[in-house]
C-alpha positions as CSV (number, residue, x, y, z in Angstrom):
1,X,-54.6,-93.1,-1.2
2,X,-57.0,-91.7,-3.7
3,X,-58.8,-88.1,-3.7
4,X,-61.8,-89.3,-3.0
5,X,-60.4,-90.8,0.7
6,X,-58.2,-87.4,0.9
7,X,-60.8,-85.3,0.2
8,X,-63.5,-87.0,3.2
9,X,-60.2,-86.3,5.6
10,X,-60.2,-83.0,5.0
11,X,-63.8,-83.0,6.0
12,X,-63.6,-85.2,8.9
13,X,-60.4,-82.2,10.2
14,X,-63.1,-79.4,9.3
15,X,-65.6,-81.0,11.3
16,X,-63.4,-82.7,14.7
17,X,-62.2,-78.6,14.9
18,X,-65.8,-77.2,14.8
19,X,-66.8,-79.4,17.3
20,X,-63.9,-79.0,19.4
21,X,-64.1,-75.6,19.0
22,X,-68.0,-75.6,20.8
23,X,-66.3,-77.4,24.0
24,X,-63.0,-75.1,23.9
25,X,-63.0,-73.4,27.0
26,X,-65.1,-76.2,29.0
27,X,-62.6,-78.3,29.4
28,X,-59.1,-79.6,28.4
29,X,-59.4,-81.0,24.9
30,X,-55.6,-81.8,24.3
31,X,-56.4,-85.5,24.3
32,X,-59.2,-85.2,21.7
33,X,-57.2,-83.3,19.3
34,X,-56.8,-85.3,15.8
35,X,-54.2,-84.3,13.2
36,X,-55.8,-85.5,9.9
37,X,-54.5,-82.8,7.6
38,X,-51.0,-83.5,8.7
39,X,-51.7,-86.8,7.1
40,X,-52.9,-85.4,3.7
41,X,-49.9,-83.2,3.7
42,X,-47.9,-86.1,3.9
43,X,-49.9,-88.2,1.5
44,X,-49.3,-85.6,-1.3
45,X,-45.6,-85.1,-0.4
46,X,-45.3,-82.1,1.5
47,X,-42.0,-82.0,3.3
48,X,-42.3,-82.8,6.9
49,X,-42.2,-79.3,9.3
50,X,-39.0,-79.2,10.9
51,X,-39.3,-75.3,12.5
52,X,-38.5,-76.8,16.1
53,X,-35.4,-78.2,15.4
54,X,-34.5,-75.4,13.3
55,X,-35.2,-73.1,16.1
56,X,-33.5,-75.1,18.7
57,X,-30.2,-75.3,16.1
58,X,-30.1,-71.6,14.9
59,X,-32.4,-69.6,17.7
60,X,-35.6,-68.0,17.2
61,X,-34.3,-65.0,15.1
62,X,-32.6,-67.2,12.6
63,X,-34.2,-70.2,12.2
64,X,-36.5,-68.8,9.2
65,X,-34.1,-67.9,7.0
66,X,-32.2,-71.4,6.6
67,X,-33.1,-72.7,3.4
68,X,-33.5,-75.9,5.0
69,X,-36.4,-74.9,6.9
70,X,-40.0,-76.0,6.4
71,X,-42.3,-74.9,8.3
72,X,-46.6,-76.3,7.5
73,X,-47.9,-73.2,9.4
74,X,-49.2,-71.9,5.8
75,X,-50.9,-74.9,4.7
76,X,-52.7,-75.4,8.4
77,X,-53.8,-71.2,8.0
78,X,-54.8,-71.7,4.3
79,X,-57.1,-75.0,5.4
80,X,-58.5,-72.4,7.9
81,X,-58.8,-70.0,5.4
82,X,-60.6,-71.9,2.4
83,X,-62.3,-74.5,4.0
84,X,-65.3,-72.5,5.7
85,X,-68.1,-75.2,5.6
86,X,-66.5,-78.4,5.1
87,X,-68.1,-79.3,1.6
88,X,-66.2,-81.3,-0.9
89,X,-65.8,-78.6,-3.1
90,X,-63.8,-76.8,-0.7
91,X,-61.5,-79.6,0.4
92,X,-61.0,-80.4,-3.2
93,X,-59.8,-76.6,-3.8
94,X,-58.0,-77.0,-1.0
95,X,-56.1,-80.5,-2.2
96,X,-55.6,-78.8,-5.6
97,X,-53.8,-75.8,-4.2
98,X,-51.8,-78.3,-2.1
99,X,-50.5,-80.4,-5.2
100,X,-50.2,-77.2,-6.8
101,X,-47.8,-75.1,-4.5
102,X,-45.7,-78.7,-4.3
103,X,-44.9,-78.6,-7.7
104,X,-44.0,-75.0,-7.3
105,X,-41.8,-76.3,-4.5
106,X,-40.2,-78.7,-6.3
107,X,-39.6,-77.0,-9.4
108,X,-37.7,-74.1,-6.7
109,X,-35.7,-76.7,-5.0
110,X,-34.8,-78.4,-8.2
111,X,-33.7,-75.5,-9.6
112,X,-31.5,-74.4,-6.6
113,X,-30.0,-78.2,-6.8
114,X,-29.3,-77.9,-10.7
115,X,-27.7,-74.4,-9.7
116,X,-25.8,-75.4,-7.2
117,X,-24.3,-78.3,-8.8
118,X,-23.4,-76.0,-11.7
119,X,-21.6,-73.0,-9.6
120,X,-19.9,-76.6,-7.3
């Protein structure tokens, strides 16, 4: 999928919330609610969140500090965050600090694989 088509996602999200947020209140709106980010987090490779099942496996005290946790809250409070008016300069920040915090991610998680498999 190209930037361009990740980019007018990002925009449709900002927009579904804002109107679901002028009916919030008024009526149930569970059935309405779309999930497009989570599909631009998976396009660029962001590891799926598994905090659930981590908190069901370690409990809810725990759970965090597994190493094999991931958790998307950040990147669904930084959208909230940055993207203010829905423009596609904001959504293109936003998809550039997305590609960048998964190379930090990756660099982290390569380095504790290339550590690991020294010290094993």
């Amino acid at each position: 999928m190209n930037e361009e088509m990740l980019i007018k996602l990002l925009q449709i999200q900002f927009e579904h919330e804002r109107k679901l947020a002028e009916f919030a209140g008024k009526m149930n709106l569970d059935y309405f609610e779309v999930d497009l980010l989570g599909v631009v987090l998976d396009v660029v490779g962001v590891p799926a969140d598994n905090s659930l099942e981590q908190m069901g496996k370690y409990g809810y005290d725990n759970w965090l500090d597994r190493p094999e946790t991931f958790s998307r809250l950040w990147y669904y409070e930084a959208f909230q965050r940055q993207v203010v008016s829905g423009t596609a300069e904001e959504c293109q920040a936003y998809l550039e600090m997305i590609k960048e915090t998964r190379i930090a991610y990756y660099l982290v998680e390569l380095d504790a694989h290339q550590w690991l498999a020294m010290a094993g």
